[in-house]
C-alpha positions in Angstrom: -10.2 41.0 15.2 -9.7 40.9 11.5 -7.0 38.3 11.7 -8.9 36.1 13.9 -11.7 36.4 11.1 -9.4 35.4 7.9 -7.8 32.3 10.6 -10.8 31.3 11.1 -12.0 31.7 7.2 -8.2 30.2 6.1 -8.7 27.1 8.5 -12.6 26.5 7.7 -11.3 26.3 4.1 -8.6 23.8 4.9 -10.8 22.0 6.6 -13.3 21.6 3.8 -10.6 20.5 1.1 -9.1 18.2 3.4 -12.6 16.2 3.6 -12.7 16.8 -0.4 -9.8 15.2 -1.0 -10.0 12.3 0.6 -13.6 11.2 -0.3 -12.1 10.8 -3.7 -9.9 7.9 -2.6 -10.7 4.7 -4.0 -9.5 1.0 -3.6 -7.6 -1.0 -6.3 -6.7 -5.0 -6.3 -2.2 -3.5 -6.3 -0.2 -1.1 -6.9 3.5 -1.3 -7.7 6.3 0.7 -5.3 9.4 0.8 -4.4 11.8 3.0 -1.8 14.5 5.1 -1.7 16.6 6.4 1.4 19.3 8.6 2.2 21.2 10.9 4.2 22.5 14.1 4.2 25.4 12.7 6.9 27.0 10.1 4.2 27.2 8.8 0.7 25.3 5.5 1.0 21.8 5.1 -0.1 18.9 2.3 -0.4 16.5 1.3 -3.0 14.5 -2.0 -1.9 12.8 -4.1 -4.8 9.7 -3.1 -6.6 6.9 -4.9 -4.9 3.6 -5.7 -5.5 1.2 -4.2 -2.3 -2.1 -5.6 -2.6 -5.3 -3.4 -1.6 -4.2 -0.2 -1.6 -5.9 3.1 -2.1 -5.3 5.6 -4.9 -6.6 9.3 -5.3 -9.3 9.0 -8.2 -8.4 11.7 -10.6 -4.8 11.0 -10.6 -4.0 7.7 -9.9 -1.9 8.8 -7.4 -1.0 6.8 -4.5 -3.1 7.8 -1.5 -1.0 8.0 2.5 2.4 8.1 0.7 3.6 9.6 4.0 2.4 6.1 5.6 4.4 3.9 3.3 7.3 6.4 3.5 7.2 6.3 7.1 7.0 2.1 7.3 10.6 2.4 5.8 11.9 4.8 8.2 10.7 3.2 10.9 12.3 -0.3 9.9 15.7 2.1 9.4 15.2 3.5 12.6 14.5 0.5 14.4 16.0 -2.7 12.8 19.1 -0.7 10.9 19.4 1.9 13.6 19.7 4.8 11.5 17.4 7.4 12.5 16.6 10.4 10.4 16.7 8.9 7.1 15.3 10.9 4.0 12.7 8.0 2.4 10.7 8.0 -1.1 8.2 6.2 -2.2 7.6 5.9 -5.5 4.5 4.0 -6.9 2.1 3.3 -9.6 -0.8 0.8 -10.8 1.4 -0.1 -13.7 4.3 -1.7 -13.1 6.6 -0.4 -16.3 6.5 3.2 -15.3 7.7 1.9 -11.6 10.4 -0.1 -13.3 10.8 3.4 -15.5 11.8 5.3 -12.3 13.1 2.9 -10.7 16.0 1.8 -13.5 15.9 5.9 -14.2 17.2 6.7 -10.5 19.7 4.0 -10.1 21.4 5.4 -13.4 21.3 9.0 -11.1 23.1 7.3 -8.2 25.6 4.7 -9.9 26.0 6.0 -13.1 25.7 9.8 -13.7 26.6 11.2 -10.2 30.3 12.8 -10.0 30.4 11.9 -6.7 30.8 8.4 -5.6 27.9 6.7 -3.9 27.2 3.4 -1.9 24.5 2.1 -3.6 22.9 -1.1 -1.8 19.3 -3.2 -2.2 17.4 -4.6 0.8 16.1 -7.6 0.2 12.5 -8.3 0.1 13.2 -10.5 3.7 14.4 -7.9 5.0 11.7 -5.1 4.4 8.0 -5.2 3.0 5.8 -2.4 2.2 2.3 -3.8 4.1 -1.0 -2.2 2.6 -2.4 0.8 4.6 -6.3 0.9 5.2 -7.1 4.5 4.3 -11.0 3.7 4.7 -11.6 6.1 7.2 -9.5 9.0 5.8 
């Protein structure tokens, strides 16, 4: 009995931060972001271009990107369908400003072609190929 008292507790709290969080989601004109993907199974790995993704929704306090998991999850679905290569590892990083994208980006090339001891296969996709589209996080 006690342990269906703190799920219940636990879950009624998780339920209440969830709905905090995301009211503090707001809308801004772009955001910069690029992605990253890899494999534990071999040495090659993907960065496409930074891009500009118009309309896209940002936590307030932090400027953080809001639904990374959705942007993340447009780029392994276009592995998974167009490349098929399923289970791919894929990053998103992004930012309003576009220097501290350029920042990480230029900072984890350098990680992959420069500082690594072991040898990678480093290769773009082009912006034909793959583009991030802007994910409506209105009803979130």
């Amino acid at each position: 009995m006690k342990l269906i008292k703190q799920l219940t507790l636990a879950i009624a709290m998780m339920a209440a931060g969830a709905t905090n969080v995301q009211a503090q989601n707001v809308k801004v004109p772009h955001a910069y972001m690029f992605g990253f993907v890899a494999s534990f199974n071999d040495s090659t790995v993907y960065f496409t271009n930074i891009q500009q993704v118009d309309s896209v929704w940002v936590t307030k306090k932090k400027k953080m990107l809001a639904g990374r998991n959705n942007y993340s999850y447009q780029l392994r679905e276009f592995f998974a369908q167009k490349r098929n290569m399923p289970n791919r590892t894929c990053v998103v990083v992004a930012n309003t400003d576009r220097k501290k994208v350029e920042k990480k980006y230029i900072k984890m090339k350098n990680k992959y072609l420069v500082k690594s001891k072991k040898p990678y296969d480093v290769r773009n996709i082009a912006d034909s190929d793959f583009k991030f589209s802007a994910v409506d996080m209105s009803n979130e």
